[in-house]
NUNU-484967 format. One record per residue (C-alpha): x, y, z; residue number from 1. Coordinates in steps of 0.05 Angstrom, whole numbers, plus 5000, padded with zeros to 4 digits. Layout:
- c1; c2; c3; resi
- X; Y; Z; NUM .
...
# end
This chain:
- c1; c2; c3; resi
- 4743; 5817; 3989; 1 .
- 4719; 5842; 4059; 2 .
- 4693; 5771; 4070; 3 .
- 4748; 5730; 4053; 4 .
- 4796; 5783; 4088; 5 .
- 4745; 5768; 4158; 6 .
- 4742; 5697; 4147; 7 .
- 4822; 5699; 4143; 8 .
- 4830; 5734; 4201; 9 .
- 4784; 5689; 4242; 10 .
- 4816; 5627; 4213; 11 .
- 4878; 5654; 4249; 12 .
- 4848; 5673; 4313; 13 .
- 4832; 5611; 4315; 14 .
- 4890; 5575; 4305; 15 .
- 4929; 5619; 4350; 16 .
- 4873; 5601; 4408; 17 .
- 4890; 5520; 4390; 18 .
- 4959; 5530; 4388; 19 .
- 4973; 5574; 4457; 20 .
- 4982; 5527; 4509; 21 .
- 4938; 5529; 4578; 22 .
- 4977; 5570; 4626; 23 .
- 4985; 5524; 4686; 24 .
- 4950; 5532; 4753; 25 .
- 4966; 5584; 4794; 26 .
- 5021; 5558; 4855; 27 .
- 4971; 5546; 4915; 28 .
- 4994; 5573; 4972; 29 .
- 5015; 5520; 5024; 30 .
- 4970; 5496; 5078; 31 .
- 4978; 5534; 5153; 32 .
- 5026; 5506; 5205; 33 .
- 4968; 5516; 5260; 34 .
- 4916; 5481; 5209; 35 .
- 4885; 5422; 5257; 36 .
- 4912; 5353; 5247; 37 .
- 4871; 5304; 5211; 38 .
- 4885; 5255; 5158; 39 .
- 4849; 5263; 5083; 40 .
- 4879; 5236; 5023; 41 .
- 4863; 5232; 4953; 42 .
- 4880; 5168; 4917; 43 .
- 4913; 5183; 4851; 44 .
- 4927; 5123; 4803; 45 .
- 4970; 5116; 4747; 46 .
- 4915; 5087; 4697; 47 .
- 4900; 5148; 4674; 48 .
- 4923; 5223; 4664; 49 .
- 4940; 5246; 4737; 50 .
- 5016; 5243; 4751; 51 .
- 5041; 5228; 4679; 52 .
- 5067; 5308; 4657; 53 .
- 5085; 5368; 4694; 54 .
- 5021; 5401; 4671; 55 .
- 4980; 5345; 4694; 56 .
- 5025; 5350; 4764; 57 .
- 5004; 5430; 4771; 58 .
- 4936; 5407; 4764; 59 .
- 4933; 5351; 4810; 60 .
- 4964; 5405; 4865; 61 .
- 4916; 5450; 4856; 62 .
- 4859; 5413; 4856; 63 .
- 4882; 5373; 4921; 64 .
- 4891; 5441; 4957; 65 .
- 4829; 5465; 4933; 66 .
- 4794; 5400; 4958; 67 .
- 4837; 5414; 5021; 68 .
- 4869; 5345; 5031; 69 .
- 4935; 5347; 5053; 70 .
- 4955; 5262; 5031; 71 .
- 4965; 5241; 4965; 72 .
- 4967; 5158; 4960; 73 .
- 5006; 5160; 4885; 74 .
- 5011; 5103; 4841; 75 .
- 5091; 5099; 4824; 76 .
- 5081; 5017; 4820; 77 .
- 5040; 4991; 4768; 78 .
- 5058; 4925; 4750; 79 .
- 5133; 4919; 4767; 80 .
- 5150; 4984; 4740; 81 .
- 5162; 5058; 4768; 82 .
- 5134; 5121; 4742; 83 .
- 5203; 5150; 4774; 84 .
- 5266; 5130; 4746; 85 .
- 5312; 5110; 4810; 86 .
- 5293; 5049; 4835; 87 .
- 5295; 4986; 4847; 88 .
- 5239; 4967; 4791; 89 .
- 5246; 4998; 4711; 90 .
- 5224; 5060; 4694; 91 .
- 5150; 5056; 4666; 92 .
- 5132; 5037; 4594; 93 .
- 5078; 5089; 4593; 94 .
- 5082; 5121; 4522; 95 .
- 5044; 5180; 4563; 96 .
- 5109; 5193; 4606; 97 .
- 5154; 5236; 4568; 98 .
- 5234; 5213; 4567; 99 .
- 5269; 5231; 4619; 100 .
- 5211; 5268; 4662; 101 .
- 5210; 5237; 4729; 102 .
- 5136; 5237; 4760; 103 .
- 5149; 5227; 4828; 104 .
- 5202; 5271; 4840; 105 .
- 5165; 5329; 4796; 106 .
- 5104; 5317; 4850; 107 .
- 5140; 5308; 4920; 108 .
- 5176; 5377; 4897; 109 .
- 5107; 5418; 4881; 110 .
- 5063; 5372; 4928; 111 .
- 5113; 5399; 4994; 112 .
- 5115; 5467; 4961; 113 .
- 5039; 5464; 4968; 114 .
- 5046; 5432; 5051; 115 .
- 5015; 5360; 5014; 116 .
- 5044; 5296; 5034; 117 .
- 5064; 5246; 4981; 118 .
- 5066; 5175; 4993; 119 .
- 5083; 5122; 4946; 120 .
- 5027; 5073; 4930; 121 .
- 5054; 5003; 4900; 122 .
- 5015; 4935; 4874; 123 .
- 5050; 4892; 4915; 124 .
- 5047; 4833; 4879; 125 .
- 5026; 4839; 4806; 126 .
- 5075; 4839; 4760; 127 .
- 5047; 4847; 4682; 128 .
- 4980; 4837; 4650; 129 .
- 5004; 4842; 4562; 130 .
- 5022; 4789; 4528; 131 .
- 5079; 4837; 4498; 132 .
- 5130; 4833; 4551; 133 .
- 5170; 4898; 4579; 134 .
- 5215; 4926; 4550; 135 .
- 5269; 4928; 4605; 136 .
- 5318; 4867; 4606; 137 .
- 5311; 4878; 4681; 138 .
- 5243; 4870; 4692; 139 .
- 5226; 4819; 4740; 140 .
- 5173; 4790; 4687; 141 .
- 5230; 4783; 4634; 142 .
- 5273; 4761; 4687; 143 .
- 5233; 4715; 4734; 144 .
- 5172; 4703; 4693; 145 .
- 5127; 4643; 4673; 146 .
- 5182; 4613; 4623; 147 .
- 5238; 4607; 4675; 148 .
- 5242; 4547; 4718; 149 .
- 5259; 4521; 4787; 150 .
- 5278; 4575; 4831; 151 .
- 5288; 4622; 4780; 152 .
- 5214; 4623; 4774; 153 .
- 5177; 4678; 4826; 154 .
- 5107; 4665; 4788; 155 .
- 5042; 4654; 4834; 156 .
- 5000; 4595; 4805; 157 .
- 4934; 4571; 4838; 158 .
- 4912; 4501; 4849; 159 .
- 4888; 4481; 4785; 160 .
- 4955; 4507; 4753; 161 .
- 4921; 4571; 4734; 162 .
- 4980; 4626; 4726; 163 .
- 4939; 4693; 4718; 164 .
- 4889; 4719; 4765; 165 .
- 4841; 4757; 4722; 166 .
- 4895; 4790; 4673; 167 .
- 4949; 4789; 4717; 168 .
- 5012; 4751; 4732; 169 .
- 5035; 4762; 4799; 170 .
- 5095; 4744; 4847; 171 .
- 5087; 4688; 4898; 172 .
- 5105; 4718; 4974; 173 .
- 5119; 4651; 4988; 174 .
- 5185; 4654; 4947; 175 .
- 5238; 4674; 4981; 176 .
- 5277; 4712; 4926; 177 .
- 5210; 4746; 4904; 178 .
- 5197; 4771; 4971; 179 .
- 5265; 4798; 4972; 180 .
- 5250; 4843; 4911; 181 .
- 5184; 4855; 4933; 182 .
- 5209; 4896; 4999; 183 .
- 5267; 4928; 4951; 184 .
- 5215; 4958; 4913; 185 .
- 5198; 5003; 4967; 186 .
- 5262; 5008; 4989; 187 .
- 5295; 5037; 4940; 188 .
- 5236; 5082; 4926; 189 .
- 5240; 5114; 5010; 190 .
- 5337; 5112; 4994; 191 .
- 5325; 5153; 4924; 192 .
- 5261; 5201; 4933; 193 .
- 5232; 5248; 4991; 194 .
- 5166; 5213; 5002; 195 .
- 5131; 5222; 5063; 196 .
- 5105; 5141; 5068; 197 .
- 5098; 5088; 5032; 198 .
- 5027; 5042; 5008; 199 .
- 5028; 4970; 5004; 200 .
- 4964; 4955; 4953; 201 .
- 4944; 4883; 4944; 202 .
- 4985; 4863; 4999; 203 .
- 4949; 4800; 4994; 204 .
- 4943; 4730; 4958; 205 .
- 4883; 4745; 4903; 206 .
- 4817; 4735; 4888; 207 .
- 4782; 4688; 4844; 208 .
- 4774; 4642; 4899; 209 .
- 4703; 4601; 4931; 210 .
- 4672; 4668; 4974; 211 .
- 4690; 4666; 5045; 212 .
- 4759; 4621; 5027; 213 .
- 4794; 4583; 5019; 214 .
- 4850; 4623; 4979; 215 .
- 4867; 4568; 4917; 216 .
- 4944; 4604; 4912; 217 .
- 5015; 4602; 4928; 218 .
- 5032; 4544; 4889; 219 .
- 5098; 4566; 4859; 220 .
- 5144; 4503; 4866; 221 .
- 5197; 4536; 4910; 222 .
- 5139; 4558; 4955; 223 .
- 5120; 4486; 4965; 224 .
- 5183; 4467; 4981; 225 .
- 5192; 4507; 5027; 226 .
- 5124; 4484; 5060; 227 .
- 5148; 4430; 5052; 228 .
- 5217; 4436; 5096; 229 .
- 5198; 4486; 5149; 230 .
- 5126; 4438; 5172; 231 .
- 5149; 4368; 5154; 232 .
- 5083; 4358; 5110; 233 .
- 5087; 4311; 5044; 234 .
- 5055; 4320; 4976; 235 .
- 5016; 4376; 4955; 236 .
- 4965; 4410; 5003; 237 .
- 4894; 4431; 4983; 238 .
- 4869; 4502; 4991; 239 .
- 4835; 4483; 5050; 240 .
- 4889; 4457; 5092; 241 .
- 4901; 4495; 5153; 242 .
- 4962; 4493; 5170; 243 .
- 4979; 4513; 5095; 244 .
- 4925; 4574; 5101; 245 .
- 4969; 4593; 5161; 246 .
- 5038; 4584; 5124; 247 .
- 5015; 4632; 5068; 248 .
- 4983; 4682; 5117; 249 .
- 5056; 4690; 5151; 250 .
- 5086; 4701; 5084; 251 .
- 5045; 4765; 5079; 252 .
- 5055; 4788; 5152; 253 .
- 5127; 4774; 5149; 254 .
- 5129; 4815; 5081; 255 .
- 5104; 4875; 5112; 256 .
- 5138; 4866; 5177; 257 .
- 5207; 4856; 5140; 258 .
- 5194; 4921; 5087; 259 .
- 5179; 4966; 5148; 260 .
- 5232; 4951; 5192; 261 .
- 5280; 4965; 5121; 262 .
- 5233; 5033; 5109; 263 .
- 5254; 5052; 5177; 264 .
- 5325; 5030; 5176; 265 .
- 5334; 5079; 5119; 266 .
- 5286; 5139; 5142; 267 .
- 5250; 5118; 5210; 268 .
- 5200; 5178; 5211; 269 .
- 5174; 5151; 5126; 270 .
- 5092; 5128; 5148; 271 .
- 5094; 5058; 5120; 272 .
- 5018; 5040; 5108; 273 .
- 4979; 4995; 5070; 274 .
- 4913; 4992; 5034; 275 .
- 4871; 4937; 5070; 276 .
- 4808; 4897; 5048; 277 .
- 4746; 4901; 5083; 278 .
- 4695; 4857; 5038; 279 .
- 4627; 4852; 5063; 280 .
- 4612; 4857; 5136; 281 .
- 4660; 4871; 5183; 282 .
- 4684; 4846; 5256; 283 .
- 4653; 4860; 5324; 284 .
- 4721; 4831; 5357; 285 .
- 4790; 4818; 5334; 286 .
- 4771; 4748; 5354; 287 .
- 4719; 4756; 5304; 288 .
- 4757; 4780; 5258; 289 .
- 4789; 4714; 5235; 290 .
- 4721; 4696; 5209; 291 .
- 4712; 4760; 5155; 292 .
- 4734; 4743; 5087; 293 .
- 4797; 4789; 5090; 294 .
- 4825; 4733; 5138; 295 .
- 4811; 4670; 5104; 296 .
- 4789; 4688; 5028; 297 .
- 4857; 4729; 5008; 298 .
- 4899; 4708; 5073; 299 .
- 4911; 4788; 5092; 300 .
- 4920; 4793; 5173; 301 .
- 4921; 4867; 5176; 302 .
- 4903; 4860; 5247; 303 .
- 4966; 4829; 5269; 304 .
- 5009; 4890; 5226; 305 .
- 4969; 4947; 5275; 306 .
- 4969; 4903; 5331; 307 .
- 5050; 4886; 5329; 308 .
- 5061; 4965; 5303; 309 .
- 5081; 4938; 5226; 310 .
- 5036; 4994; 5204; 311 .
- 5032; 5073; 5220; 312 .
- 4968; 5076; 5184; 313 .
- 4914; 5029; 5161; 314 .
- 4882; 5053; 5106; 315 .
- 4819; 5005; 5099; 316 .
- 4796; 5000; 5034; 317 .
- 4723; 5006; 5060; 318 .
- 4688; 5016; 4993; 319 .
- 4608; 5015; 4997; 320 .
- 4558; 5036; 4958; 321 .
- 4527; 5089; 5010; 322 .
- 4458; 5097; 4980; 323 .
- 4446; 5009; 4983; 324 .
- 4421; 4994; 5053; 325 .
- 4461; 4936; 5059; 326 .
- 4530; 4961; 5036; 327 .
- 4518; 5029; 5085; 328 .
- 4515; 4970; 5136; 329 .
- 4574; 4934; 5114; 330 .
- 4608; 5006; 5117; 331 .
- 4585; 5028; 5191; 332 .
- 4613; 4963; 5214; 333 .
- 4696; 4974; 5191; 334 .
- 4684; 5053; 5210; 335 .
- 4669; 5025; 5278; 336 .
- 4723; 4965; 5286; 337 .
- 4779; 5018; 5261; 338 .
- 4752; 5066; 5305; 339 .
- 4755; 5014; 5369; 340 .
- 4826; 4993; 5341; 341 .
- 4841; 5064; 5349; 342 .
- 4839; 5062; 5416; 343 .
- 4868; 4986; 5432; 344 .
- 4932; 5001; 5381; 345 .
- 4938; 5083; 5395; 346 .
- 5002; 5085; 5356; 347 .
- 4977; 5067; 5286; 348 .
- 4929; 5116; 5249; 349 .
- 4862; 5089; 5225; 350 .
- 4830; 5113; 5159; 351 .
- 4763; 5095; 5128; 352 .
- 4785; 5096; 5054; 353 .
- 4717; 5106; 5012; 354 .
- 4698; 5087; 4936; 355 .
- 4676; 5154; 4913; 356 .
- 4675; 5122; 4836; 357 .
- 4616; 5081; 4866; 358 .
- 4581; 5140; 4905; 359 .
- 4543; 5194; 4883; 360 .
- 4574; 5262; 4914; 361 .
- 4509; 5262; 4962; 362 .
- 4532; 5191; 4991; 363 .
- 4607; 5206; 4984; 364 .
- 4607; 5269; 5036; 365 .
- 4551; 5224; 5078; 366 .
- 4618; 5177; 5088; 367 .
- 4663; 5232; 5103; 368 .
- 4621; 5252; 5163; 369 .
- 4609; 5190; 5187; 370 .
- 4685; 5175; 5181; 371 .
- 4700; 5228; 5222; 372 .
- 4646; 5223; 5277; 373 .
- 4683; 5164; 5289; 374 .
- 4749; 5200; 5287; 375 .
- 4782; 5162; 5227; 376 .
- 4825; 5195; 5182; 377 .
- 4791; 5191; 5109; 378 .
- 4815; 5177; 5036; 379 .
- 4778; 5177; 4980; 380 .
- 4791; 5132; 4909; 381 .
- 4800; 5157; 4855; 382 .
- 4824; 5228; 4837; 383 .
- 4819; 5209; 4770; 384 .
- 4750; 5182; 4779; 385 .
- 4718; 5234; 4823; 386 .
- 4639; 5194; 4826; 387 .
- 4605; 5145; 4800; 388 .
- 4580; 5183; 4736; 389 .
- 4651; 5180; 4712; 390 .
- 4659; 5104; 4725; 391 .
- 4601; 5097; 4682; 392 .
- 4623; 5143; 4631; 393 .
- 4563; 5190; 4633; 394 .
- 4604; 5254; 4651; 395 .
- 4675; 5274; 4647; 396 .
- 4729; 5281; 4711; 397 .
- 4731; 5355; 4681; 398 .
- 4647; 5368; 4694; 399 .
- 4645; 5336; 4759; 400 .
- 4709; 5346; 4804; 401 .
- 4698; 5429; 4809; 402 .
- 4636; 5403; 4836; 403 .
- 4653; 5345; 4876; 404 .
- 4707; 5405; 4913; 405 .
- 4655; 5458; 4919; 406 .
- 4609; 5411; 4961; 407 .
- 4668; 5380; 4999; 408 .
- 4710; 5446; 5009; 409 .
- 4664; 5495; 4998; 410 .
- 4621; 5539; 5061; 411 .
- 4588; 5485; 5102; 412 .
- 4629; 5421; 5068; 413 .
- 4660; 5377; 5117; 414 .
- 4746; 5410; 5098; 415 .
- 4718; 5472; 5099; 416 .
- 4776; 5498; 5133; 417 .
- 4855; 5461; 5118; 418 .
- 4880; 5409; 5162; 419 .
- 4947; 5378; 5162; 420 .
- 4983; 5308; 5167; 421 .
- 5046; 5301; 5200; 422 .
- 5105; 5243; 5180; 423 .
- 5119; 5199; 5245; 424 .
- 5149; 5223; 5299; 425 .
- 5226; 5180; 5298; 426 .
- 5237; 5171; 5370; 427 .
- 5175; 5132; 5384; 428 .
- 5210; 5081; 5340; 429 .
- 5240; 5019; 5373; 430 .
- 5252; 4968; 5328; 431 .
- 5301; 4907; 5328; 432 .
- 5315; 4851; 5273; 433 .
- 5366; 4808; 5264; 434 .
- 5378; 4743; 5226; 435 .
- 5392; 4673; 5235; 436 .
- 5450; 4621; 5220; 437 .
- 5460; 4556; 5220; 438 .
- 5514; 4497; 5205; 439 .
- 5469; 4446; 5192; 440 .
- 5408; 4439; 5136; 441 .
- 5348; 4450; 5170; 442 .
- 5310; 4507; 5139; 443 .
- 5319; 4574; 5169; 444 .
- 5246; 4602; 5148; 445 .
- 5188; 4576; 5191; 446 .
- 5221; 4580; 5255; 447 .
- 5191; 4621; 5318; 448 .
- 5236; 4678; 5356; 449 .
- 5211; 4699; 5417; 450 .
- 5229; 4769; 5449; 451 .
- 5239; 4753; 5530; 452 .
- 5259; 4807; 5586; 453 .
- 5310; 4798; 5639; 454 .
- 5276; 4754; 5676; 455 .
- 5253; 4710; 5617; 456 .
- 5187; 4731; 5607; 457 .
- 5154; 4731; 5538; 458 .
- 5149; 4801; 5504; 459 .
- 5131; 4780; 5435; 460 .
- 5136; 4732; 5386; 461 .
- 5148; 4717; 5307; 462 .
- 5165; 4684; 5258; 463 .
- 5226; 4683; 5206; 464 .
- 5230; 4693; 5137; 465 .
- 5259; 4645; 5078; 466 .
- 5329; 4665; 5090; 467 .
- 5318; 4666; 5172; 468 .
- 5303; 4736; 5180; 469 .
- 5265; 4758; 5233; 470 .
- 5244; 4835; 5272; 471 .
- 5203; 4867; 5316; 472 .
- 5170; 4939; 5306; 473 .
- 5151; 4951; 5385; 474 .
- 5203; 4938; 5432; 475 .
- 5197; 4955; 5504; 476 .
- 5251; 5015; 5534; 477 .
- 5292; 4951; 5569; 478 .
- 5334; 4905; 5560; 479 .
- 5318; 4844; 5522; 480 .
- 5337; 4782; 5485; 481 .
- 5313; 4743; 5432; 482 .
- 5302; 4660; 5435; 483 .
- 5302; 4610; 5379; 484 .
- 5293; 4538; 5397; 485 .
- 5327; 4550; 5467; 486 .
- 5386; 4590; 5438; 487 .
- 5383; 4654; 5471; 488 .
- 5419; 4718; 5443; 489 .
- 5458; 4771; 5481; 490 .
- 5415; 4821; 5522; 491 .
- 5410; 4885; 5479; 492 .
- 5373; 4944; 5499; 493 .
- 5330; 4978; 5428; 494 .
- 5352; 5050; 5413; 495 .
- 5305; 5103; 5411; 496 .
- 5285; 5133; 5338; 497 .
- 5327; 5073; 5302; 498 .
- 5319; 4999; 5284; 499 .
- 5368; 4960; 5318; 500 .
- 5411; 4912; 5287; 501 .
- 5426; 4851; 5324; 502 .
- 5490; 4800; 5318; 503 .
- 5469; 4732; 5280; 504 .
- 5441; 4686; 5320; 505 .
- 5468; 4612; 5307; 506 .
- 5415; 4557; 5311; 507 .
- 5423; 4475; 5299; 508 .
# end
């Protein structure tokens, strides 16, 4: 009797212990106004628990706070989807979001609470990787995907008419209309939430190409035409045509260019950044830097978006394995281009991103230091996979990120003590764009604008868009004028802490 009576009562104790839920983490207190500036951020994607429930949210605060970062880079983009539900793409199919919660919102409002930035990290260009399609009507895969034709059609293809890069469809820059929705994406995201920046990822054309280039994509038919029209060429180019390689380069730059200046129409002081590829060995030079692989293999020219101000932080995606010789090489070598860049382009923040899923926590806080003897700001990927133990499933996130904090944060780690990160300051902005016209049929894309002072000299120059749009993110305190062909605009003198709108300029 006295036995079955114990056993009872244990069988309950049990059950009770199963069935109380974990009390969340304790609020942490915010970090100091007089903490030292410097950038760290924490990477947090949305392929796995992170940002997908209020309970996982708590967590993901307090563990930042205790690692003392003060930037979160969150995944709200997947594959043309939002884990938020006001914007431009659907709200996420992720069975693991609960109806109606609203993960970005739920982590700018406990992230600021806790002095953390948030900023909005979205694949740029991949669009869905299942052959069951979304669920949303208004998806841009249901709605501009592989079955529709002609312009309708935003789909990249590659050379040999291959339409997925590894699992992935993606959207072709080179389309006009897809590169319209691309910068909406983020758009909508900085008009509807409270986010402190926002994260181009893949920014790029993609992989699966020869190493060292040429890119084999951009084939959509509408981007060919377009080719086509705005350089006079016939027939189809190969990969390795130049003045193709070029063509698709400007696509990407005048992506970014054209989502910043909208970013900072809407909130000028929202960081726009992007996530930047640094395979292999890096530049000595910026001339040099033509010849990496980032250049020529996936067409990114993140050196023109810090050198033209498109960018308020480059986050380089500088992911080596620290304890193999030759990748601690390849590593030194972007640490010490961002850090010269620093100093040549003052007004955009450099950060040596790092691959702690690669590293062991020894060679992880051997990058942080380096990073900031150099005085780069620092990010490390991925929250959710905190070293490379976890990537290889040998331990759990749970067993090795209260360690990975103690040695970071802990007495004698490198964030011993909290720093902060500040949002842009707005009146260093100076920004103008505008947009052309024209009564006759040449193409409006493809065309160069030059920015000239009073006295005609060149300021800058660039290039328009598929629909003639054009902008510029560093305009001098002066007046100025735009040229197009020998058409000359109406001097206009930039406003401070705004991005000017100028009248349409009307071309032949």
């Amino acid at each position: 009797m006295k036995t079955a009576l114990l056993s009872a009562l244990l069988s309950l104790s049990v059950a009770a212990a199963q069935t109380t839920p974990t009390p969340a983490p304790t609020a942490p207190a915010p970090i100091p106004a007089n903490a030292p500036l410097e950038l760290r951020g924490l990477w947090v994607d949305a392929f796995g628990p992170g940002l997908k429930t209020p309970a996982e949210v708590d967590q993901l605060i307090a563990d930042a706070r205790a690692m003392n970062v003060n930037v979160l880079f969150a995944q709200v983009g997947r594959r043309g989807d939002c884990y938020c539900l006001k914007a431009a793409m659907p709200p996420t199919d992720d069975p693991a979001v609960l109806a109606g919660f609203d993960p970005l919102a739920d982590l700018i409002t406990k992230g600021h609470a806790a002095g953390l930035q948030v900023h909005a990290w979205i694949i740029t260009t991949a669009i869905w990787n299942s052959t069951t399609p979304p669920t949303s009507p208004a998806h841009a895969f249901n709605a501009h995907g592989p079955d529709k034709a002609g312009r309708d059609n935003w789909m990249m293809v590659k050379a040999d008419a291959t339409l997925k890069a590894g699992n992935d469809w993606l959207l072709d820059p080179g389309h006009p209309d897809a590169a319209e929705y691309i910068k909406d994406m983020y758009v909508s995201v900085v008009q509807n939430y409270d986010v402190d920046g926002i994260q181009f990822d893949r920014v790029r054309y993609p992989d699966f190409n020869p190493v060292g280039g040429p890119s084999q994509w951009g084939y959509n038919e509408t981007a060919l035409a377009r080719f086509r029209a705005e350089t006079g060429a016939t027939g189809t180019p190969a990969p390795e045509d130049r003045a193709w390689s070029e063509w698709r380069r400007t696509q990407i730059t005048n992506l970014v260019r054209d989502t910043a200046l909208a970013v900072k129409a809407v909130k000028p002081d929202v960081s726009v950044n992007a996530a930047t590829i640094t395979y292999t060995v890096g530049p000595t030079t910026d001339d040099a830097f033509t010849t990496t692989r980032t250049y020529n293999e996936v067409l990114q020219d993140w050196l023109t978006w810090v050198r033209e101000g498109y960018l308020d932080l480059n986050v380089m995606m500088n992911y080596k394995r620290d304890f193999v010789p030759e990748q601690a090489g390849w590593f030194n070598t972007w640490a010490a281009y961002a850090a010269g860049l620093k100093v040549r382009s003052p007004g955009v923040g450099q950060v040596s991103g790092a691959s702690i899923y690669l590293n062991d926590q020894d060679s992880t806080l051997d990058q942080i230091r380096k990073a900031r003897t150099l005085g780069l700001g620092w990010a490390g990927y991925s929250y959710r996979t905190p070293d490379a133990d976890v990537n290889a499933g040998k331990r759990t996130t749970a067993e090795v990120l209260p360690e990975l904090i103690a040695r970071i944060a802990g007495p004698g780690g490198p964030f011993e003590t909290p720093a902060r990160w500040t949002r842009p300051d707005p009146s260093a902005l100076r920004a103008l764009r505008g947009t052309l016209t024209t009564a006759g049929t040449a193409p409006l894309g493809g065309r160069t604008v030059r920015l000239l002072g009073e006295s005609g000299e060149e300021v800058a120059r660039t290039t328009t868009n598929g629909v003639g749009g054009y902008g510029f993110l560093r305009v001098p305190e002066r007046a100025v004028r735009v040229e197009v062909g020998g058409v000359t605009g109406e001097l206009v003198t930039a406003e401070a802490g705004r991005v000017t709108e100028l009248a349409a300029l009307t071309v032949p």
